[in-house]
C-alpha positions as CSV (number, residue, x, y, z in Angstrom):
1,X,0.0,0.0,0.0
2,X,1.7,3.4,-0.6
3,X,1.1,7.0,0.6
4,X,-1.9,8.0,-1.2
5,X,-4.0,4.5,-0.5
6,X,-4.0,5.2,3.1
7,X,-4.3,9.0,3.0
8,X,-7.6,7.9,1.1
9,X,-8.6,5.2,3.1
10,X,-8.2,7.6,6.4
11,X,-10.6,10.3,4.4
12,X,-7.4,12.8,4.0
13,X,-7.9,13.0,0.2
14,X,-10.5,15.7,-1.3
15,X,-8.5,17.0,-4.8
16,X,-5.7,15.9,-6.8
17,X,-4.5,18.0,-9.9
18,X,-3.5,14.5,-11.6
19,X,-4.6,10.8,-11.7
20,X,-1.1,9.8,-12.4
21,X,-0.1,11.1,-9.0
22,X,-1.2,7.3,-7.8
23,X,1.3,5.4,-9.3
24,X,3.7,8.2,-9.0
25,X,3.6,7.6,-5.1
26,X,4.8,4.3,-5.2
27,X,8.5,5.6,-5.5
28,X,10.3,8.2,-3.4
29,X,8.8,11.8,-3.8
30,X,9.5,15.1,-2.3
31,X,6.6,16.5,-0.7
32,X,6.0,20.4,0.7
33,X,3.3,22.1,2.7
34,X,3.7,25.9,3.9
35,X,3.4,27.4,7.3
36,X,2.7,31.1,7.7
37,X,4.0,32.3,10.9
38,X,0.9,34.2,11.8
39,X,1.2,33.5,15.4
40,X,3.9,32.8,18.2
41,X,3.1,29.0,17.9
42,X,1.4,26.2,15.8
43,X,-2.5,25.5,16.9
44,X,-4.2,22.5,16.5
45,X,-5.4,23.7,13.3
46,X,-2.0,22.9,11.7
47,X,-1.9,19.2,13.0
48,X,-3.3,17.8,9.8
49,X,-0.7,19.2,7.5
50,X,2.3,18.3,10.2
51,X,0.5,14.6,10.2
52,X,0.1,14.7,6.5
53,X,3.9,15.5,5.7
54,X,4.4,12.7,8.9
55,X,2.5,10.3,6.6
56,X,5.1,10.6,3.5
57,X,8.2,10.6,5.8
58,X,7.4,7.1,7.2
59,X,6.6,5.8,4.3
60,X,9.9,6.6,2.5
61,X,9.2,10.1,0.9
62,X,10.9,13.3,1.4
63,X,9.1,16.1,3.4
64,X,9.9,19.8,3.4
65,X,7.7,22.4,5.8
66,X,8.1,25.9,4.5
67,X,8.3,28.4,7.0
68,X,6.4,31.5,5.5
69,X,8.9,34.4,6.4
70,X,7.8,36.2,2.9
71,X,4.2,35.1,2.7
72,X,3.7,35.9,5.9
73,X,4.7,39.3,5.4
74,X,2.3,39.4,3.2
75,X,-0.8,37.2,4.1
76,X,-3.3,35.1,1.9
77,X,-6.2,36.5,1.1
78,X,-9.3,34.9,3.5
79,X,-12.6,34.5,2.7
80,X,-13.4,37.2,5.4
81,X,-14.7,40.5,4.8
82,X,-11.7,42.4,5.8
83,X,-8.3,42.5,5.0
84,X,-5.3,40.6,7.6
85,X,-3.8,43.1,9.9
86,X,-0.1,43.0,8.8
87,X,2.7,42.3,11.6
88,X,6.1,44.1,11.2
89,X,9.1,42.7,9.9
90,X,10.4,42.0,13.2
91,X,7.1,40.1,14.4
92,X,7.1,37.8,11.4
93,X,10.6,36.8,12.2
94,X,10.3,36.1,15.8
95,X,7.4,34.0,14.8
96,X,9.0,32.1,12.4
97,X,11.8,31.4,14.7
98,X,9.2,29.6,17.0
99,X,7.4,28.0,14.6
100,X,10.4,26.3,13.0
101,X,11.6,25.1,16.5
102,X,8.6,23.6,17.1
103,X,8.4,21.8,13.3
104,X,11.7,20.3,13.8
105,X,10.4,18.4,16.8
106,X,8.6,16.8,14.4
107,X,10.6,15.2,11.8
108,X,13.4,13.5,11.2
109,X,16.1,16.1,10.2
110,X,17.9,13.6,8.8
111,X,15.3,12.9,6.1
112,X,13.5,16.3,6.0
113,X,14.0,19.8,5.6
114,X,12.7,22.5,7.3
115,X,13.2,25.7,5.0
116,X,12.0,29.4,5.3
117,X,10.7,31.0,1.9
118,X,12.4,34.4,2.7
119,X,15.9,33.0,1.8
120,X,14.9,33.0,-1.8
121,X,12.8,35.9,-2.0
122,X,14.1,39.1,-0.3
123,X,16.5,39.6,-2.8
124,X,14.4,39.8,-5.8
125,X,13.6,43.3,-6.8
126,X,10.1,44.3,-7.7
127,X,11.2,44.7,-11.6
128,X,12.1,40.8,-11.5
129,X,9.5,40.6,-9.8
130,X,6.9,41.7,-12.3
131,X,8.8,40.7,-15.3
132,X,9.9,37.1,-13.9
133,X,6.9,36.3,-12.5
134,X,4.2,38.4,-12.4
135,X,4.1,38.2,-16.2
136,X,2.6,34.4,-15.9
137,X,-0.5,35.3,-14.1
138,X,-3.9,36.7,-16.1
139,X,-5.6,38.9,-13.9
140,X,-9.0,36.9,-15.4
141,X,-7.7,33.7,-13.7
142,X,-6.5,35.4,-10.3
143,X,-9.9,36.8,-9.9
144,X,-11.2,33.6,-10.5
145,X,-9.9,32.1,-7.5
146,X,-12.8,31.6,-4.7
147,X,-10.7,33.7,-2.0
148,X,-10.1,36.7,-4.1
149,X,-13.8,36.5,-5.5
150,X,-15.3,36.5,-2.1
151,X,-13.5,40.0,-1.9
152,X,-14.3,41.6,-4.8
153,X,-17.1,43.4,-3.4
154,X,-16.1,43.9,-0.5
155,X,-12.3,44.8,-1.9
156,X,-8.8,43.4,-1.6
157,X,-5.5,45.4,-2.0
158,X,-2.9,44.7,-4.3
159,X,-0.9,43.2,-1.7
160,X,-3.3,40.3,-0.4
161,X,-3.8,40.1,-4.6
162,X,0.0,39.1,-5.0
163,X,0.1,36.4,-2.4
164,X,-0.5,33.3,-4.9
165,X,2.4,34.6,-6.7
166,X,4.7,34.3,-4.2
167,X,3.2,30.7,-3.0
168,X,3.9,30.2,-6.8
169,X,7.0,31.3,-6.5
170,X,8.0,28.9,-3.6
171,X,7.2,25.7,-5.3
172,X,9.2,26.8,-8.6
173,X,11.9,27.4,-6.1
174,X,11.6,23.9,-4.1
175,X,11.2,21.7,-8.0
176,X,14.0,23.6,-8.9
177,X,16.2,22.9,-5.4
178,X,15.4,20.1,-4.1
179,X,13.2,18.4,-7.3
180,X,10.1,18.6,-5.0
181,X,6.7,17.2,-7.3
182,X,4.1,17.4,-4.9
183,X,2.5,20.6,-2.8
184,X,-0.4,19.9,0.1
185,X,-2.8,22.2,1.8
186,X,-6.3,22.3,3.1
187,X,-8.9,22.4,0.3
188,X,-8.7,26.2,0.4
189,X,-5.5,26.1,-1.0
190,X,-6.0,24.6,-4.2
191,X,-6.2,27.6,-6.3
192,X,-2.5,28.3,-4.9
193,X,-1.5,24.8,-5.8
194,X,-2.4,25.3,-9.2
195,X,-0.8,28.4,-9.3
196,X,2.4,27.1,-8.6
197,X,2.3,23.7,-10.7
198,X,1.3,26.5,-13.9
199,X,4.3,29.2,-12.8
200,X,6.6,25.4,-13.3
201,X,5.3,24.3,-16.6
202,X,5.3,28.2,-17.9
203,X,9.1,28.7,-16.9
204,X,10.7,25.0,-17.2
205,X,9.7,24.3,-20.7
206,X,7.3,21.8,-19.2
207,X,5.1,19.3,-21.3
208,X,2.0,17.8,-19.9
209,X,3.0,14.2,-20.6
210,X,2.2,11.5,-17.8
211,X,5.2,9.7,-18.6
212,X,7.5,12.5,-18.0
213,X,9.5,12.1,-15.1
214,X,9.4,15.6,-13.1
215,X,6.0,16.0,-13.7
216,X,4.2,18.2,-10.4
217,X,1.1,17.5,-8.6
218,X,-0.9,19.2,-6.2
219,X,-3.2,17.5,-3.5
220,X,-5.6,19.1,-1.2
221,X,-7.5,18.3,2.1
222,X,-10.7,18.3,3.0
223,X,-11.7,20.5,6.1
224,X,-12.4,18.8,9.1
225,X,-15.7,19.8,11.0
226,X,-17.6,18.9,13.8
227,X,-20.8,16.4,13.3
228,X,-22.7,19.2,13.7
229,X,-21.3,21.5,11.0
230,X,-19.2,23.6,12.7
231,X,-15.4,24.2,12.7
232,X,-12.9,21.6,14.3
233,X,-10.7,23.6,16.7
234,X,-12.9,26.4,17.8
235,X,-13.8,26.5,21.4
236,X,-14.9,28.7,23.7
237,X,-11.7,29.7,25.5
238,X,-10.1,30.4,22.2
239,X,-7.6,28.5,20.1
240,X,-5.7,25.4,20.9
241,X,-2.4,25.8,20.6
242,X,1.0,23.4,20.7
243,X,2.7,25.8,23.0
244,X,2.6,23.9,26.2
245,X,2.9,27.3,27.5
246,X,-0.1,28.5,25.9
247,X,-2.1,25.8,26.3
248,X,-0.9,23.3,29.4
249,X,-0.7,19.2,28.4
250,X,-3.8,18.3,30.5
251,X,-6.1,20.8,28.7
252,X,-4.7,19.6,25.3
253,X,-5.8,15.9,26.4
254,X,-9.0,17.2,27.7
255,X,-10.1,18.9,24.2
256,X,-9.1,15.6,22.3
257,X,-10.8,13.6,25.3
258,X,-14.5,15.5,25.2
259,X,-14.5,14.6,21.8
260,X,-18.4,13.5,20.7
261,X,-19.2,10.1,20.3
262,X,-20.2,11.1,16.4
263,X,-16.2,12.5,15.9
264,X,-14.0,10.6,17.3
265,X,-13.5,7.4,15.1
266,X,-13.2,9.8,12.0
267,X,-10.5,12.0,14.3
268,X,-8.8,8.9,15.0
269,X,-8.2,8.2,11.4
270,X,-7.5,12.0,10.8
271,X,-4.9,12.5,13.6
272,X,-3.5,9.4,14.7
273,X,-1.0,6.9,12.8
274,X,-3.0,3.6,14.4
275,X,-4.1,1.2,12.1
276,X,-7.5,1.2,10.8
277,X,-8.3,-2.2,11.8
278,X,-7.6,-1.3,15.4
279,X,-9.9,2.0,15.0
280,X,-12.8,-0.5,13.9
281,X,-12.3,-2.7,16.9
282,X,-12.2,0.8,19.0
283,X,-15.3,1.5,16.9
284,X,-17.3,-1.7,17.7
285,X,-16.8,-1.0,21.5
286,X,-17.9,2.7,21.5
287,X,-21.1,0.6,20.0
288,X,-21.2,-1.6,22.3
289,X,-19.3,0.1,25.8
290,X,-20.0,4.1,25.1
291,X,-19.5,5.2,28.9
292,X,-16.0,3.9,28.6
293,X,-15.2,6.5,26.6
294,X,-12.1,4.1,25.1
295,X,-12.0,5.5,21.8
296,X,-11.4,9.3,23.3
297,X,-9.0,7.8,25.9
298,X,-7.1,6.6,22.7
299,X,-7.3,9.5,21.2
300,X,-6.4,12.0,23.5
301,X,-3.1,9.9,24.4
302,X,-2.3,9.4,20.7
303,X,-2.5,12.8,19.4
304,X,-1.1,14.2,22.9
305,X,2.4,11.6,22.8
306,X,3.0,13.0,18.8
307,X,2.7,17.1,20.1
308,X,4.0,16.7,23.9
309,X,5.8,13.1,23.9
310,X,5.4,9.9,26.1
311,X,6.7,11.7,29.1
312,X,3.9,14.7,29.2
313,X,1.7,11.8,28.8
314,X,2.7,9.7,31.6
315,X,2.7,12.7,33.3
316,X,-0.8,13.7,31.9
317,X,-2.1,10.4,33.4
318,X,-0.4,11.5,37.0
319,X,-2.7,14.5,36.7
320,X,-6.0,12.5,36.0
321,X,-4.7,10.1,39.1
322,X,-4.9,13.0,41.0
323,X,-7.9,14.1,40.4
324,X,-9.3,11.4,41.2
325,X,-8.1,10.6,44.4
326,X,-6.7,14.1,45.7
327,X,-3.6,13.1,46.6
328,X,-1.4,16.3,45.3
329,X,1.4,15.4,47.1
330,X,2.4,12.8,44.4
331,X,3.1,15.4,42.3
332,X,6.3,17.8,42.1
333,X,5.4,21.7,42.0
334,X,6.7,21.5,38.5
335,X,4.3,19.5,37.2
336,X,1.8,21.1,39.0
337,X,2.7,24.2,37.8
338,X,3.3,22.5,33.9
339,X,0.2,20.8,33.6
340,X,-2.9,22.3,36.1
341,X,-3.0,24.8,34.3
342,X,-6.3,23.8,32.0
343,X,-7.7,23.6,35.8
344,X,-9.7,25.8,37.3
345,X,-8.1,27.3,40.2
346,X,-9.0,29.0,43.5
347,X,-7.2,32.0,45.0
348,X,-6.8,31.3,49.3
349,X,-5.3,33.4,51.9
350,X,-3.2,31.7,53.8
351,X,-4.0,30.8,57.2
352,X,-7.5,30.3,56.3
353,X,-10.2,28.0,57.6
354,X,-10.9,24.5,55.6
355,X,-14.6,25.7,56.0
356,X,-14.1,28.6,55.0
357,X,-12.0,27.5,52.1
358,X,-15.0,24.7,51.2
359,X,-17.4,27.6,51.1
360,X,-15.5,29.9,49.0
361,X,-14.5,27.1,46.1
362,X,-18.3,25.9,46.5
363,X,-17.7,22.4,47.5
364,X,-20.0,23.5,50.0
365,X,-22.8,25.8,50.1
366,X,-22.6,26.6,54.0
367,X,-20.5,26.9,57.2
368,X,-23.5,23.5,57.8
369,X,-23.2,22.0,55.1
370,X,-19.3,21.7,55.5
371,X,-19.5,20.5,58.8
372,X,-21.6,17.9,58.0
373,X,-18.9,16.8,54.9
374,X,-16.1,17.2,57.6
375,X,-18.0,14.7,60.0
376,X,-19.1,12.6,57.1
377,X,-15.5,11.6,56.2
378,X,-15.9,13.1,52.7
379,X,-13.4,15.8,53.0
380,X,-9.6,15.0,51.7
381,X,-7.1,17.5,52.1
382,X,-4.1,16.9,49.7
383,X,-5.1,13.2,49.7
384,X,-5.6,13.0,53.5
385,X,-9.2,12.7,55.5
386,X,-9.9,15.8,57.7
387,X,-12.5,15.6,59.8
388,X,-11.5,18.6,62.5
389,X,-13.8,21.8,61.8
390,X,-11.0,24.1,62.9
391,X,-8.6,23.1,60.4
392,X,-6.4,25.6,59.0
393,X,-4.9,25.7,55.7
394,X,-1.3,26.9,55.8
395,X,2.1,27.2,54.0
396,X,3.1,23.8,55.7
397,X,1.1,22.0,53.9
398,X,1.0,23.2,50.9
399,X,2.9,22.0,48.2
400,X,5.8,24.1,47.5
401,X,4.3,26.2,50.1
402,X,0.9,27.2,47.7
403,X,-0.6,24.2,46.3
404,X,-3.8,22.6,47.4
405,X,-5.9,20.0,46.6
406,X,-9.1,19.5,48.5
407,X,-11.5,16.9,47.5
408,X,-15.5,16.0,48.6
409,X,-16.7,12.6,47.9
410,X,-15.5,11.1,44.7
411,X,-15.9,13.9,42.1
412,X,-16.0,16.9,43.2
413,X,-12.4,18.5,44.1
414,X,-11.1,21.8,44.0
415,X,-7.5,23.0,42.8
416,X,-6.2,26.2,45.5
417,X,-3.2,28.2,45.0
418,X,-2.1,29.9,49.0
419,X,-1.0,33.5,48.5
């Protein structure tokens, strides 16, 4: 079976500019998909691509990610009323820093290349520009392209306008360096694709012959939604990003985790390498077992081991432990600190009453009610029973001095930071 069979048999397929691209994949290709540094750090929005390219590496091909220092200057036009706020110079550099540190943790060096598309641009002057390149673009087929047409009425400047140029201009550049025949992207890219493979044929004295041997292709995504229509990714508290520092391990698991019983066996095929046999077995016992919740569980540790590693994970599953039996004191204050942080967390005083401090995280509703939990035996503090009315929280038994965990019953716990 080669690349493209199981991209199609996990759904990952929606376009392809050329049939022959089949039997072109069973031998070695050299694959690229673009990353504009639009942000400090990758979301979950760019895991397809990054599991895409992660697709051709292990099965032999060559994978290049293209860090968009130029493009990103610029930015592709969206299907959005108004026009991308531009970041300076300095911004778009700093981001692509990041982003291409957090890329390499992805691949194997050894076998792919990470590359930034300002190298081969900033030199070229705007005459070159126009005569070299912009010279192979009809303003009739630009127009043409869905993302610019959503803007006619609304306008687009000339800068968004010259953005499939200069994606056309990096795939000339990467057939030309490194003999790359293949360019990915989401389904909105595909008017970009084309651009490119057309800037190769117009300026390499290419023929459209099938049997010719650095022929180009282009192959798109399709967008992954939600059952119910909407966009994978968005959530109330914002993006989710790969930045354990923007978004802590445990609420990365949790997102993948809550995942509905009507998504996750197609996210398993989407963003895990598992075999599909094994996500029909995990898809007869959602059928049969639902509660269990087993095909989350195996997603959430899947997709969380390929962005934070087995470690996080291991310590991910410390976390859940945790929570379920209170017992903070298993844990160091740096993974406390690491990986609570998708927990909600209450501010104490120190010094402060445990009835007081039941009351104020609303594990209990009154200075009565909490009594009666105290007495009851349901109370933990930091794993351990209390059952003494007058107990007072302070710095000596705290973790590190500030950290908390007090637990009622077997579900209901609250995470306290001691100031």
């Amino acid at each position: 079976m080669n690349v493209y069979n199981t991209l199609e048999n996990r759904g990952l397929i929606k376009q392809i500019t050329d049939e022959t691209i089949k039997d072109r994949l069973n031998n070695p290709i050299t694959v690229y998909c673009g990353f504009d540094p639009t942000a400090e750090s990758l979301h979950i929005g760019h895991l397809l691509p990054i599991i895409l390219l992660k697709h051709f590496e292990k099965m032999g091909h060559t994978p290049i990610a293209v860090i968009g220092g130029a493009t990103g200057c610029i930015g592709d036009p969206s299907f959005k009323a108004n026009e991308r706020q531009l970041n300076s110079y300095d911004t778009v550099v700093k981001y692509s820093k990041s982003l291409t540190e957090q890329i390499s943790k992805f691949f194997d060096l050894d076998k792919a290349h990470i590359v930034n598309n300002m190298s081969w641009t900033e030199n070229i002057n705007i005459i070159d520009f126009l005569r070299d390149y912009g010279k192979n673009f009809t303003i009739n087929n630009m127009i043409a392209k869905d993302s610019v047409a959503s803007r006619m009425e609304t306008g687009i400047s000339f800068t968004e306008f010259s953005y499939p140029i200069l994606q056309a201009l990096d795939f000339k550049h990467l057939y030309e360096k490194y003999n790359c025949q293949l360019q990915i992207g989401g389904s909105d890219q595909w008017g970009n694709i084309v651009g490119g493979i057309d800037l190769i044929r117009k300026t390499r004295d290419y023929q459209i012959d099938e049997k010719i041997k650095d022929k180009v292709y282009g192959i798109t995504v399709p967008l992954i939604k939600k059952s119910d229509g909407t966009k994978f990714g968005k959530t109330e508290g914002g993006a989710i990003w790969l930045n354990p520092e923007k978004t802590s391990p445990y609420e990365f698991y949790q997102f993948f985790y809550n995942t509905s019983d009507l998504d996750v066996i197609n996210y398993l095929k989407v963003f895990t390498f598992i075999e599909i046999s094994e996500i029909t077995e995990l898809e007869n016992d959602l059928l049969i077992n639902p509660k269990a919740r087993n095909a989350q569980k195996k997603l959430a540790q899947e997709v969380t081991k390929f962005v934070h590693g087995d470690q996080i994970l291991e310590s991910i599953s410390k976390v859940s432990e945790i929570l379920f039996t209170g017992k903070l004191n298993e844990l160091s204050i740096n993974e406390i600190e690491t990986n609570f942080k998708g927990i909600k967390k209450f501010t104490i005083e120190k010094n402060i009453t445990l009835i007081d401090a039941l009351i104020n995280s609303k594990l209990a509703s009154s200075k009565r009610e909490a009594r009666e939990f105290l007495k009851a035996g349901s109370i933990l503090v930091n794993g351990i029973k209390q059952n003494d009315e007058h107990f007072v929280l302070t710095n000596d038994i705290a973790i590190g001095g500030k950290y908390l965990m007090i637990k009622r019953g077997k579900k209901k716990y609250a995470f306290m930071e001691m100031i």
